[in-house]
Backbone as CSV, one residue per row, in Angstrom:
resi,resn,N_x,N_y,N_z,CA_x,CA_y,CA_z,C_x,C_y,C_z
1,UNK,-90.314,-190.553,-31.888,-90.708,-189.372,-32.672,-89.878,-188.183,-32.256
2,UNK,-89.273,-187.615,-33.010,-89.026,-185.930,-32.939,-89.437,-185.538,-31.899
3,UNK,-88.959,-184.794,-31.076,-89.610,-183.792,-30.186,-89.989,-182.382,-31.161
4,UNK,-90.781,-181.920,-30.069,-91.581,-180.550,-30.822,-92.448,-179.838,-31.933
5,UNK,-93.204,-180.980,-31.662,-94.303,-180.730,-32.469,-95.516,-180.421,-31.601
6,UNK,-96.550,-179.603,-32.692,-97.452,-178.861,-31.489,-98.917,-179.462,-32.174
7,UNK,-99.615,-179.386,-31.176,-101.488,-179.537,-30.969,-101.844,-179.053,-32.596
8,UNK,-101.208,-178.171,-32.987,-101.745,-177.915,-34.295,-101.243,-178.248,-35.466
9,UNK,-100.360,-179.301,-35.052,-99.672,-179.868,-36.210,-100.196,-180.904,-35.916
10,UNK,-101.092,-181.487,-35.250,-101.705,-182.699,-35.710,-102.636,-182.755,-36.322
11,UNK,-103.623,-181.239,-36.180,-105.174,-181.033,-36.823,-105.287,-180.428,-37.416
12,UNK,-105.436,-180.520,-38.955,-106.047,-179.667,-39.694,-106.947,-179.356,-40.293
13,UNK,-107.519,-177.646,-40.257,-108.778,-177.935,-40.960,-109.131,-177.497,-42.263
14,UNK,-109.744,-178.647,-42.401,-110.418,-178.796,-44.550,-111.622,-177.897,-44.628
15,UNK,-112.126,-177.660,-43.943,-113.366,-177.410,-44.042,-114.189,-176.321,-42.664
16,UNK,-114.004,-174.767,-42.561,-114.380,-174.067,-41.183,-115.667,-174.352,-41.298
17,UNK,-116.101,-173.594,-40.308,-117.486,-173.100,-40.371,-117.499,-171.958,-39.052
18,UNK,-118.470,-170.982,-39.300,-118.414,-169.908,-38.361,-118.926,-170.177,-36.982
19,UNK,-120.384,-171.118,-37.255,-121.034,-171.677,-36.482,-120.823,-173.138,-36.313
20,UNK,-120.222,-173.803,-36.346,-120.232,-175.529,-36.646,-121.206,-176.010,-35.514
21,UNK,-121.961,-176.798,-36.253,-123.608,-177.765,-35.201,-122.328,-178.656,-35.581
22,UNK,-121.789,-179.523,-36.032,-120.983,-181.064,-36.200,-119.605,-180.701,-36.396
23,UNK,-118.774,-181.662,-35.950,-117.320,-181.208,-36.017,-117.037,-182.971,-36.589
24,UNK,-116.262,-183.230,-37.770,-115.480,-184.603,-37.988,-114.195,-184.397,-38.149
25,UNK,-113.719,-185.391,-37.542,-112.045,-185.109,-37.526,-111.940,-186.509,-38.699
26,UNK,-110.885,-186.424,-39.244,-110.640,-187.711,-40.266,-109.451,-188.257,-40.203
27,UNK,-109.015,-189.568,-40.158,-107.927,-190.236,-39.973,-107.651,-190.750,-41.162
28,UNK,-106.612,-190.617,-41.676,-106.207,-191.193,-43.015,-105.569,-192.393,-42.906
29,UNK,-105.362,-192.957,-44.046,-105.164,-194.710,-44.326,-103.444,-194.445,-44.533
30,UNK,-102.920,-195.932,-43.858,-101.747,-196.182,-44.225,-100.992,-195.249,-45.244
31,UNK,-99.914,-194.745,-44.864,-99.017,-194.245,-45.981,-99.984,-192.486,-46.756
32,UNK,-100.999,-192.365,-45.719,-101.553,-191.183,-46.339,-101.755,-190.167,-45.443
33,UNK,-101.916,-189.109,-46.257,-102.104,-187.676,-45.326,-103.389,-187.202,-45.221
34,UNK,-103.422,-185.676,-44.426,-104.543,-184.812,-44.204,-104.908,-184.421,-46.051
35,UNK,-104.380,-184.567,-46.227,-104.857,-183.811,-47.600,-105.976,-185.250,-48.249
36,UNK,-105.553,-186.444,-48.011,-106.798,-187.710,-48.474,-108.392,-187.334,-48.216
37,UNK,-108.135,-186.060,-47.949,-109.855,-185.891,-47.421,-110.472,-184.985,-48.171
38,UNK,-109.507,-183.600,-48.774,-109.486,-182.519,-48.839,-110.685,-182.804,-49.614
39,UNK,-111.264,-183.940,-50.287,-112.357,-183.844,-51.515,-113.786,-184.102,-50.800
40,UNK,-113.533,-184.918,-50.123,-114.861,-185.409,-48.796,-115.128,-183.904,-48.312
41,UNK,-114.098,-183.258,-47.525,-114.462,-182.200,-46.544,-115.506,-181.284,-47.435
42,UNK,-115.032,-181.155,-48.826,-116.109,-180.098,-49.661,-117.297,-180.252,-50.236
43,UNK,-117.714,-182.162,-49.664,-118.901,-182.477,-50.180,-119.933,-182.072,-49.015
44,UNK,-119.449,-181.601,-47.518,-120.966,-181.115,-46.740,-121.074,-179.901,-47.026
45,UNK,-122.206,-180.004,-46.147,-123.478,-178.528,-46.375,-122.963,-177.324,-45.001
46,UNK,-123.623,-176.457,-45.342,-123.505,-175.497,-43.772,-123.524,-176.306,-42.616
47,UNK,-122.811,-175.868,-41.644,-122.691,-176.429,-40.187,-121.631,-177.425,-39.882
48,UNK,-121.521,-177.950,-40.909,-120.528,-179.448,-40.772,-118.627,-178.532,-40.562
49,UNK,-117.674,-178.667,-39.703,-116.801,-178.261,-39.767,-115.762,-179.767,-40.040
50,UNK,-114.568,-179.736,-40.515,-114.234,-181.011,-41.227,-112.590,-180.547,-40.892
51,UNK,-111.670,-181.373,-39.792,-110.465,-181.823,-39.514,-109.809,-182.893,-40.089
52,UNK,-108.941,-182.808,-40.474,-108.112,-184.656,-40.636,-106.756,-184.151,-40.073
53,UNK,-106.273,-185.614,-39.479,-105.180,-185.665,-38.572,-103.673,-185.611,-39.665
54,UNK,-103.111,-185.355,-39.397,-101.874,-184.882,-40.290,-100.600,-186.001,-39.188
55,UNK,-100.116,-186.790,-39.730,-99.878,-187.973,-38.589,-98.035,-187.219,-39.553
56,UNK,-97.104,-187.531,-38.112,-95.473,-186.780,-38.761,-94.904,-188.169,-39.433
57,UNK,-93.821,-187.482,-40.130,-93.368,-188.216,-40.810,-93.465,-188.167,-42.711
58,UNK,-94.362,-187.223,-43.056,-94.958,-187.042,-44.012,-95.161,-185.080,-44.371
59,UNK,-95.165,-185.380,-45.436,-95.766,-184.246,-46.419,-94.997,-182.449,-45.615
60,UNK,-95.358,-181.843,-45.187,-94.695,-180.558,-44.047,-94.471,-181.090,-42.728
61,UNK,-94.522,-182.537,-42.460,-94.312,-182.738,-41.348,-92.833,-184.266,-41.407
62,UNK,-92.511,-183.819,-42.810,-91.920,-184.953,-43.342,-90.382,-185.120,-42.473
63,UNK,-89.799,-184.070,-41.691,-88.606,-184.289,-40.782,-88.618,-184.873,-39.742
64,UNK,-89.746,-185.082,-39.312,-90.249,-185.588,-37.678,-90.393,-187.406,-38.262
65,UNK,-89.791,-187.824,-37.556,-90.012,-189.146,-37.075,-91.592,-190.003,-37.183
66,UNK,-91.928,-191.294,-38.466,-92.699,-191.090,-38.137,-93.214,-192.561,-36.570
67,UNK,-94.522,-192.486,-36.251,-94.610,-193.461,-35.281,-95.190,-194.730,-35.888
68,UNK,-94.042,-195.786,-35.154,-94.802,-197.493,-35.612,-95.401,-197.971,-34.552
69,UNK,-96.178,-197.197,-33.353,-96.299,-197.918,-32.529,-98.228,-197.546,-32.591
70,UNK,-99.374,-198.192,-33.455,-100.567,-197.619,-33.644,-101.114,-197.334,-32.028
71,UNK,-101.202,-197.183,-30.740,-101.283,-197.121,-29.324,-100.346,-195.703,-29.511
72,UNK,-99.344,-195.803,-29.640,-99.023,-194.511,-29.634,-99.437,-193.054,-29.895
73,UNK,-99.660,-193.842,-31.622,-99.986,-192.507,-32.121,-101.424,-192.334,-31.873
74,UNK,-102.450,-193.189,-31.481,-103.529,-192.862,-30.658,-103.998,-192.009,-29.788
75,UNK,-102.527,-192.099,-28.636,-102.228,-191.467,-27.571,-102.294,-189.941,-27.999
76,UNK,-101.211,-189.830,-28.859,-100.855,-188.527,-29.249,-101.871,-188.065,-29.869
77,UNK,-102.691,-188.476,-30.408,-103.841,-187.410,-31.667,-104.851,-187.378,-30.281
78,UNK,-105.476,-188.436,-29.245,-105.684,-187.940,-28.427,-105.646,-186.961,-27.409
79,UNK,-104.298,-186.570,-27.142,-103.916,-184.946,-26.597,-103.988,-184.002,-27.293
80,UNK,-103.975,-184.149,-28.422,-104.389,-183.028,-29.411,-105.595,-182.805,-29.508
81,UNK,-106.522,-183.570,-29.558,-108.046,-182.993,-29.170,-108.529,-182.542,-28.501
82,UNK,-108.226,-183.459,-27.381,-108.897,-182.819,-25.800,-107.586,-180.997,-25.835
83,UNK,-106.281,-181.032,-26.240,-105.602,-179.864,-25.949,-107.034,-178.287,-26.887
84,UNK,-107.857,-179.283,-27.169,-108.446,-178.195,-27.739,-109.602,-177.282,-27.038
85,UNK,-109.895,-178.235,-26.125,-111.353,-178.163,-24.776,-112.416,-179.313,-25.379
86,UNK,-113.140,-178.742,-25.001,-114.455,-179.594,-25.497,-114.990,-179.070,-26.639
87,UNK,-115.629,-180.144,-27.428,-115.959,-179.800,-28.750,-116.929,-180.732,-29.078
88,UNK,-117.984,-179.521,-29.378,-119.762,-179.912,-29.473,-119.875,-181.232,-30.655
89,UNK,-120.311,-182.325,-30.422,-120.639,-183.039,-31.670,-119.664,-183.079,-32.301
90,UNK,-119.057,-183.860,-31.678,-117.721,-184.770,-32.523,-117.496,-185.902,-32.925
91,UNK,-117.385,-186.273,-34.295,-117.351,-187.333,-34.867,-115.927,-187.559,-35.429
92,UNK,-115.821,-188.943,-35.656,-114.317,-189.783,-36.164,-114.438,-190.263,-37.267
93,UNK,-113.943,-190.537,-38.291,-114.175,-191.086,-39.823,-112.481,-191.222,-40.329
94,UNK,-112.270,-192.261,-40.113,-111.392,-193.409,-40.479,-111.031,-194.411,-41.356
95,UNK,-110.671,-194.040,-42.396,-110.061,-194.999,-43.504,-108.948,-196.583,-43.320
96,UNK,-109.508,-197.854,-43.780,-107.987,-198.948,-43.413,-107.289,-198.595,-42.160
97,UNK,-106.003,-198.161,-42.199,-105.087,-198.178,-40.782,-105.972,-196.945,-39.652
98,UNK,-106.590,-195.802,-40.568,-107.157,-194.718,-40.295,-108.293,-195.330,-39.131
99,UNK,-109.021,-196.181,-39.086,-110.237,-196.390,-38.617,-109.374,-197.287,-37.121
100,UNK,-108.730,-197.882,-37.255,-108.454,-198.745,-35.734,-107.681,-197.171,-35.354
101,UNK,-106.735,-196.653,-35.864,-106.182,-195.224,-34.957,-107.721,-194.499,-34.816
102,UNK,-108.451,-194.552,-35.088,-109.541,-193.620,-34.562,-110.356,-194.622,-33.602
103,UNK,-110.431,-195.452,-33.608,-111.289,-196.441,-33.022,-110.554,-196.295,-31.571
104,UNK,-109.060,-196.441,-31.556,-108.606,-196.186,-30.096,-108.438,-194.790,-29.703
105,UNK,-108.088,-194.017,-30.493,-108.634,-192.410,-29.949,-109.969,-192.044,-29.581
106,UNK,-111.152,-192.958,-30.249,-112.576,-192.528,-29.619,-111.746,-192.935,-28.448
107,UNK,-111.520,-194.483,-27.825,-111.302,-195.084,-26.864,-111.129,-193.909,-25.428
108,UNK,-109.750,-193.206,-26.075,-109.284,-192.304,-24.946,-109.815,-191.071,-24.769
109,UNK,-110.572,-190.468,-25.899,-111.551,-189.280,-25.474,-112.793,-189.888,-24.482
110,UNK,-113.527,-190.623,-24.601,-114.564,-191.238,-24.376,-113.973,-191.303,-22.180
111,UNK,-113.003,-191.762,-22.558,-112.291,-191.832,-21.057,-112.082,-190.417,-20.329
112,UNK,-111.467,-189.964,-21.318,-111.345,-188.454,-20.566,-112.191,-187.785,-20.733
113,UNK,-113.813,-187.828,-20.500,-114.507,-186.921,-20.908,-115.647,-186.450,-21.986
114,UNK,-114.513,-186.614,-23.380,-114.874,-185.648,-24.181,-115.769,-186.935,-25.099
115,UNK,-117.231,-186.476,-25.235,-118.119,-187.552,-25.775,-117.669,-187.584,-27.490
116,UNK,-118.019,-188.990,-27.984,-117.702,-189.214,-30.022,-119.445,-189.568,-30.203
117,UNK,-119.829,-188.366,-31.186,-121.554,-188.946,-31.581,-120.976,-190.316,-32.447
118,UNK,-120.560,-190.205,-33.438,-120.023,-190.996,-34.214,-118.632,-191.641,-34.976
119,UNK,-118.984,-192.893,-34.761,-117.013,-193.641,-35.153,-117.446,-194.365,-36.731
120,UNK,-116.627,-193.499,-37.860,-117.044,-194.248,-38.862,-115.619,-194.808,-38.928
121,UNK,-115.800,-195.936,-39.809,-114.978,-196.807,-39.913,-115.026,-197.925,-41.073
122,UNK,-113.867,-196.978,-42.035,-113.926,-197.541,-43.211,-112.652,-198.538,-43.947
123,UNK,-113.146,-199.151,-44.720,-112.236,-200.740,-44.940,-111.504,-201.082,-44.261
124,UNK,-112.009,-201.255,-43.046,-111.108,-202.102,-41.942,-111.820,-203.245,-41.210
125,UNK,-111.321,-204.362,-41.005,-112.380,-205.170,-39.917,-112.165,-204.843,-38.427
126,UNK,-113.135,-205.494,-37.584,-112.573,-205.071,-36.219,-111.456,-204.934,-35.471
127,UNK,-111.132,-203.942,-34.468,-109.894,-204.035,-34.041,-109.090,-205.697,-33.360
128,UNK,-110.693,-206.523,-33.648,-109.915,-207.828,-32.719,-109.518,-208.287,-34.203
129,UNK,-109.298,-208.137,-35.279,-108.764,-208.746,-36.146,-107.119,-208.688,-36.062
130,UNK,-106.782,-209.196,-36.488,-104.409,-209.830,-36.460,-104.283,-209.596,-37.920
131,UNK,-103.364,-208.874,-38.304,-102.498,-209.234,-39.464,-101.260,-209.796,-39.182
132,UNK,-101.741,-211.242,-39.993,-100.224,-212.194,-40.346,-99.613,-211.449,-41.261
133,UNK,-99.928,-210.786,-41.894,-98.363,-210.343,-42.840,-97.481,-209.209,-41.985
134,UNK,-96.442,-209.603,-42.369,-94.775,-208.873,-41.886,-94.923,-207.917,-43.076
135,UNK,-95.587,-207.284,-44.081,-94.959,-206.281,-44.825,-94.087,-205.462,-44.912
136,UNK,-94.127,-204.880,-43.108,-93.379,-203.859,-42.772,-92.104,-204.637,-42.735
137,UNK,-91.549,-205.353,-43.064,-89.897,-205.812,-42.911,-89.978,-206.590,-44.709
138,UNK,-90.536,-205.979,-45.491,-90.081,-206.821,-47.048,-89.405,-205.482,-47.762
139,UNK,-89.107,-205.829,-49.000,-88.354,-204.883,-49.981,-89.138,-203.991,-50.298
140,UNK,-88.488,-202.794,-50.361,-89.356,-201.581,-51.035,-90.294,-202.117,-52.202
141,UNK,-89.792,-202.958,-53.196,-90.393,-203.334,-54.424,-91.730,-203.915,-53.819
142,UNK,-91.914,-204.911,-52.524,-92.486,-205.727,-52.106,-93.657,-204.975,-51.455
143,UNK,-93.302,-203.624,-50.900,-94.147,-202.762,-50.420,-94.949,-202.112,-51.334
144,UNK,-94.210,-201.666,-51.959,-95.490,-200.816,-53.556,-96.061,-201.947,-54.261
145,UNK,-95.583,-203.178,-54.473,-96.658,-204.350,-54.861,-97.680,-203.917,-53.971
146,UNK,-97.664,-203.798,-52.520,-99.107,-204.230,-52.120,-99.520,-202.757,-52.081
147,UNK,-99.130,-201.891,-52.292,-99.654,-200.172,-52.209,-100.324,-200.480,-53.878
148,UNK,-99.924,-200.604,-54.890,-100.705,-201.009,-56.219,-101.859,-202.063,-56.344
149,UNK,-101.602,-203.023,-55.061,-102.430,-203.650,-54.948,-103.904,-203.290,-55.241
150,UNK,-103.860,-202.619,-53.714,-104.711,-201.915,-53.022,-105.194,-200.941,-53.959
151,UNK,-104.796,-200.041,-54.884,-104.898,-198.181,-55.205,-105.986,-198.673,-56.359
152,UNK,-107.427,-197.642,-56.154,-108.395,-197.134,-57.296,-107.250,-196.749,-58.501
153,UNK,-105.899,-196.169,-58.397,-105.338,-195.937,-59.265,-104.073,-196.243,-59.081
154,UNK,-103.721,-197.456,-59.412,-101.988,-197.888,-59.035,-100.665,-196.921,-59.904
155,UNK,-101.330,-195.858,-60.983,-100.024,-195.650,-61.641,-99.401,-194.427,-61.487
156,UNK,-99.992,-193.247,-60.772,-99.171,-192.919,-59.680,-98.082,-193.376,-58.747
157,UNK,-98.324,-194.851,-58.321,-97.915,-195.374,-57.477,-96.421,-195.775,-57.986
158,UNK,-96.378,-196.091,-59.440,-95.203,-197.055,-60.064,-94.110,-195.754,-60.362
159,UNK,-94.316,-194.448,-59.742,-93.386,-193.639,-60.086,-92.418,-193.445,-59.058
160,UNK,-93.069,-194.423,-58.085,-91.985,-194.563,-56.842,-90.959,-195.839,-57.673
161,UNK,-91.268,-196.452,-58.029,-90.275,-197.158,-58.787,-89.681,-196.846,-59.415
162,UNK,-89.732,-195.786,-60.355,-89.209,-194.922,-61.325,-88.305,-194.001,-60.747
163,UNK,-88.447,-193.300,-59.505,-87.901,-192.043,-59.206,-87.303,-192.560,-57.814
164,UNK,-86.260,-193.235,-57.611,-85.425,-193.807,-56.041,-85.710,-192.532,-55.421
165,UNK,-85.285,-191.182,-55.703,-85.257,-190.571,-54.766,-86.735,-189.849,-53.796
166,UNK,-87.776,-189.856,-55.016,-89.357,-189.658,-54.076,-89.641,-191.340,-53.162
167,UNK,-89.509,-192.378,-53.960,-89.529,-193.577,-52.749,-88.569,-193.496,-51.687
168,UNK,-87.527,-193.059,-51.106,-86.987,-192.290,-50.010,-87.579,-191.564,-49.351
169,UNK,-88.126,-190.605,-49.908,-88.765,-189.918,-49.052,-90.473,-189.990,-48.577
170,UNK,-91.013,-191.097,-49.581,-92.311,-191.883,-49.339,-92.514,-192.779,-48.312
171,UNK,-91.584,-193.716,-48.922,-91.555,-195.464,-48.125,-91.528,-195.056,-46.569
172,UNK,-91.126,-194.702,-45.822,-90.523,-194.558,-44.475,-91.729,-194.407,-43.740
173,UNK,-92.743,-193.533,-44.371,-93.674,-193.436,-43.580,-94.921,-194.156,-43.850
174,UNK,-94.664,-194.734,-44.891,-95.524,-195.935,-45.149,-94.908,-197.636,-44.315
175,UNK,-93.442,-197.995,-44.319,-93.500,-198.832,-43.830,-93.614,-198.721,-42.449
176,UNK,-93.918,-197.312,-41.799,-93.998,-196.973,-40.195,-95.582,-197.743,-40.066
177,UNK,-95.994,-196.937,-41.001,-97.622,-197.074,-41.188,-98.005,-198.672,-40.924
178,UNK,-97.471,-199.450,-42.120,-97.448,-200.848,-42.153,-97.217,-201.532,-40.416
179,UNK,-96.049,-200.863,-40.013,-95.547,-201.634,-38.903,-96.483,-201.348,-37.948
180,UNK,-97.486,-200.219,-37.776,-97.974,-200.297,-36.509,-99.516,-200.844,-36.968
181,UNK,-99.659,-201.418,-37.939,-101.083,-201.580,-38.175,-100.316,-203.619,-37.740
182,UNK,-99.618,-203.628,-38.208,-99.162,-205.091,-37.984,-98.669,-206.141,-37.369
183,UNK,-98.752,-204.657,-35.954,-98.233,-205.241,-34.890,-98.955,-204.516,-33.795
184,UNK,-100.406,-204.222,-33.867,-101.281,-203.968,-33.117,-101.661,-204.959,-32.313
185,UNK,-102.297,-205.233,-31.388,-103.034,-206.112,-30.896,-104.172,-205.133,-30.234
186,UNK,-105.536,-205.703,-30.081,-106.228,-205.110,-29.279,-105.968,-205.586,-27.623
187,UNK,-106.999,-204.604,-26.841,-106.671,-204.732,-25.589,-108.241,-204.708,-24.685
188,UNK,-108.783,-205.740,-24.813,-110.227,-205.505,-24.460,-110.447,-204.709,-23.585
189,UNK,-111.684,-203.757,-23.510,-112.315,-203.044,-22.508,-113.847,-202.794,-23.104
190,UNK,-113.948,-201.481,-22.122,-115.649,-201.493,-21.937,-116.121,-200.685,-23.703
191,UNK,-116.655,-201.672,-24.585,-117.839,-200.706,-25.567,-117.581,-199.280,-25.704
192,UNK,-117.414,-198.565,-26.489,-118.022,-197.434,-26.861,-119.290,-197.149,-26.664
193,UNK,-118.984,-195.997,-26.336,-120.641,-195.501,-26.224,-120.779,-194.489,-27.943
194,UNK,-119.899,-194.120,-28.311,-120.758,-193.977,-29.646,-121.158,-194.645,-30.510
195,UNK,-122.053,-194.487,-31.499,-122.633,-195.168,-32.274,-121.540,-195.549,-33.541
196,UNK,-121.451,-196.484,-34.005,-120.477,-197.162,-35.147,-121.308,-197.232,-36.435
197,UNK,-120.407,-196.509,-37.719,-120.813,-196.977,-38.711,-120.070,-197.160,-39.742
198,UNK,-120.280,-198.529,-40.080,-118.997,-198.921,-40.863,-119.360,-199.091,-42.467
199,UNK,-117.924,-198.637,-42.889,-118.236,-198.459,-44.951,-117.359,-199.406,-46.005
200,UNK,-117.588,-200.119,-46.565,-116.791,-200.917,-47.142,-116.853,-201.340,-48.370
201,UNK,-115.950,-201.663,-49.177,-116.157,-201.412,-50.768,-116.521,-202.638,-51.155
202,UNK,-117.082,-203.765,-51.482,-117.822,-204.804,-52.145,-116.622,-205.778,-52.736
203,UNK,-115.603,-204.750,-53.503,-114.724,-205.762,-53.933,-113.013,-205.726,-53.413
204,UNK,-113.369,-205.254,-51.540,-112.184,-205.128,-51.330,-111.649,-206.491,-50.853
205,UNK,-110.090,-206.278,-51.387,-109.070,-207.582,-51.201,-108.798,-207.499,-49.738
206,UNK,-108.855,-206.538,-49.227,-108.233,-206.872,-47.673,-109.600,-207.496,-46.336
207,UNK,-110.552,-207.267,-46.735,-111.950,-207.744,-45.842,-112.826,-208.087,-46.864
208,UNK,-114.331,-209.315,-46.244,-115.211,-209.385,-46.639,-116.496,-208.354,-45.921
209,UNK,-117.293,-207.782,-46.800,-117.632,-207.037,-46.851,-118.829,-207.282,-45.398
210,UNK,-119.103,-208.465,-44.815,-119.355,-208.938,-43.692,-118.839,-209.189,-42.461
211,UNK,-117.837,-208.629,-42.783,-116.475,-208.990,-41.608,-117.055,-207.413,-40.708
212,UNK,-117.383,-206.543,-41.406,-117.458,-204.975,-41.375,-118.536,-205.045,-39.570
213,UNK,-119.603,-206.473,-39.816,-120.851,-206.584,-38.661,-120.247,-206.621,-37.552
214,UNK,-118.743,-207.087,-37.641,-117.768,-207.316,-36.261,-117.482,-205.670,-35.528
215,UNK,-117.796,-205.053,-36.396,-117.933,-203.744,-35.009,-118.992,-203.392,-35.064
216,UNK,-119.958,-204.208,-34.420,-121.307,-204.039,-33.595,-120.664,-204.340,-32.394
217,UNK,-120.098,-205.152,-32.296,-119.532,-205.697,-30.373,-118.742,-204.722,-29.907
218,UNK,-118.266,-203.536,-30.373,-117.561,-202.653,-30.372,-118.076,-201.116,-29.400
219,UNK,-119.971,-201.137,-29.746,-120.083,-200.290,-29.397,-121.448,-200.526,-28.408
220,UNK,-122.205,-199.973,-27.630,-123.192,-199.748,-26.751,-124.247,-198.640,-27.489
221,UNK,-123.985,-198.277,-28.167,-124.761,-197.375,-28.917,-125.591,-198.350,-30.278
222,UNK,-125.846,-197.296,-31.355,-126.392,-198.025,-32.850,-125.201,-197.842,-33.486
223,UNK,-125.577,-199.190,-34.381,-124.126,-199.833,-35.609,-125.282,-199.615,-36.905
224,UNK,-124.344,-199.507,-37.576,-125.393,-199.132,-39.295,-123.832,-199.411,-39.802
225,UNK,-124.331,-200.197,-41.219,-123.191,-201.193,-42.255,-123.507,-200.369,-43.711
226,UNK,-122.926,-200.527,-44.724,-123.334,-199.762,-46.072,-121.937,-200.284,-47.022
227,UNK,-122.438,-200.642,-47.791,-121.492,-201.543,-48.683,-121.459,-199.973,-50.270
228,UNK,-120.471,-200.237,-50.624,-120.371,-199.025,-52.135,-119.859,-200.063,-53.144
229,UNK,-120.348,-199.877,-54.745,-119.074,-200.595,-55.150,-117.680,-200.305,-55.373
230,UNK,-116.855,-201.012,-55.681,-115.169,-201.062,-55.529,-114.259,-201.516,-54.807
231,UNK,-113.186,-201.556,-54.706,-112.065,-201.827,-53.639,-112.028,-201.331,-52.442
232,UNK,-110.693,-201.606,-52.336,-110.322,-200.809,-50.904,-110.606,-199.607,-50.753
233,UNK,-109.940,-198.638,-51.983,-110.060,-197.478,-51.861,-111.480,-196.464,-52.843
234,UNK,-112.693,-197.479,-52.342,-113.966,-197.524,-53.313,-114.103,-195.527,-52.628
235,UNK,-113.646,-195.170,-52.089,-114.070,-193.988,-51.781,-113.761,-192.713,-52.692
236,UNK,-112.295,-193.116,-53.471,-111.950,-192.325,-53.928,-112.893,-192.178,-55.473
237,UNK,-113.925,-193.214,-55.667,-114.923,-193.193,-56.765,-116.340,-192.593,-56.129
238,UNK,-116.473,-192.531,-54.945,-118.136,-192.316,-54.160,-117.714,-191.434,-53.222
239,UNK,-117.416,-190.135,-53.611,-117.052,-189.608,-52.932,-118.254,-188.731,-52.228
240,UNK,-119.185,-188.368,-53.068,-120.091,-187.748,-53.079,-121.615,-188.740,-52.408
241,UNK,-121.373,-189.519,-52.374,-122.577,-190.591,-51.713,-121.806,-191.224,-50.475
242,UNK,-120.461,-191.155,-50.498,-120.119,-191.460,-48.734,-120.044,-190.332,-47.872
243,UNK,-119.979,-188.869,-48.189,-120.190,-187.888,-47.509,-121.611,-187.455,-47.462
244,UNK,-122.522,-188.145,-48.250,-124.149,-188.074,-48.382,-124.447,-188.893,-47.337
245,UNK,-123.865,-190.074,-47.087,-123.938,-191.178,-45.707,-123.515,-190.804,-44.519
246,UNK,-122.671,-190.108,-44.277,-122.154,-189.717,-43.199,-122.968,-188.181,-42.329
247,UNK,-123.320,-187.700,-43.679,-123.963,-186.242,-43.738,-125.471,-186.817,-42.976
248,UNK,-125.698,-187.524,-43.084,-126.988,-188.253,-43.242,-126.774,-188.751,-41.109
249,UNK,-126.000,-189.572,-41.325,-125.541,-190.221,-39.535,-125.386,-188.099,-38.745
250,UNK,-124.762,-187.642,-39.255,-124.505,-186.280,-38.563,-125.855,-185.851,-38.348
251,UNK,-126.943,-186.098,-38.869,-127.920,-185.371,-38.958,-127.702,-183.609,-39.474
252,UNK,-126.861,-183.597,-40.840,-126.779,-182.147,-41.350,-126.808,-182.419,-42.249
């Protein structure tokens, strides 16, 4: 990665509050930014303050290098939190690639200190799950196949086909994305102590919607499951009843 980037270029916030009782930071999915949230952050009520991680390689952060190594960039969004002090009632909410990078950042706050009330964790199976696919080494064409795959709305997507020069400046940080989700391995240790709750769309292609019970072994705390209908990206249709769920785990 680039050198010189700062604590506040990893966090941004969607959502202040003067007083915040709950703080969620949000990790976005493969190939996506801080802005994937911007619609969630405006569905809570008073108190709730609402971050998502802005990962480089992308969008104002699009000159910086981005990282294929998911441990890495763990590492790094980890110093960016704790660089903040301690922070009352903090929760994680994690989309696909989004949810194992948050799942190992609870990991390293939890170590240093700084307590997670809650790890949500959405369309992903447990971190002991493997992806056999190599995506990250196929043809651009081969990559937006499975980005259309995946999308509540694939035809956005086909304008990277259309326009060589925005897939240049797209792909790179999507096949970074790809590469570190695909060449993760977990690394056993001790449970979380926060509580896990995992969200998953009914008709997603990448997990069965039971696979989701596999992070109960994950944590020492309470696990709570909640199925929506749709795909992968069933969120971008329930937007307003998965921030009603989460609003709900925050107790705000």
């Amino acid at each position: 990665m680039a050198g010189g980037s700062t604590d506040s270029e990893w966090l941004r916030t969607l959502r202040s509050e003067a007083v915040a009782r709950q703080h969620l930071l949000c990790f976005p999915p493969g190939g996506g930014s801080a802005t994937a949230y911007r619609d969630l952050a405006q569905r809570f009520g008073v108190g709730v303050a609402v971050l998502a991680v802005q990962y480089p390689g992308r969008q104002d952060r699009l000159g910086e290098d981005p990282i294929t190594d998911l441990i890495a960039l763990a590492d790094r969004i980890a110093q960016a939190v704790l660089a903040r002090g301690r922070i009352a009632r903090l929760s994680l909410f994690g989309h696909s690639m989004g949810a194992t990078v948050a799942f190992e950042t609870a990991r390293r706050l939890e170590r240093a200190g700084q307590p997670v009330a809650t790890l949500f964790v959405s369309g992903r199976p447990a971190p002991t799950f493997e992806e056999t696919q190599r995506l990250h080494l196929a043809s651009d064409d081969e990559l937006i196949d499975d980005l259309v795959r995946l999308a509540a709305d694939p035809a956005p997507l086909e304008l990277l086909r259309a326009e060589p020069g925005l897939a240049e400046l797209v792909l790179p940080a999507v096949r970074a994305d790809y590469r570190a989700v695909e060449t993760y391995r977990y690394q056993p240790g001790e449970p979380l102590r926060a509580d896990i709750a995992a969200l998953v769309g009914t008709e997603d292609p990448t997990m069965r919607p039971e696979q989701a019970d596999e992070w109960r072994a994950h944590t020492s705390g309470g696990f709570d499951r909640v199925t929506f209908p749709g795909g992968h990206f069933y969120l971008d249709e329930h937007v307003t009843e998965v921030a009603g769920f989460v609003a709900r785990h925050l107790g705000a």
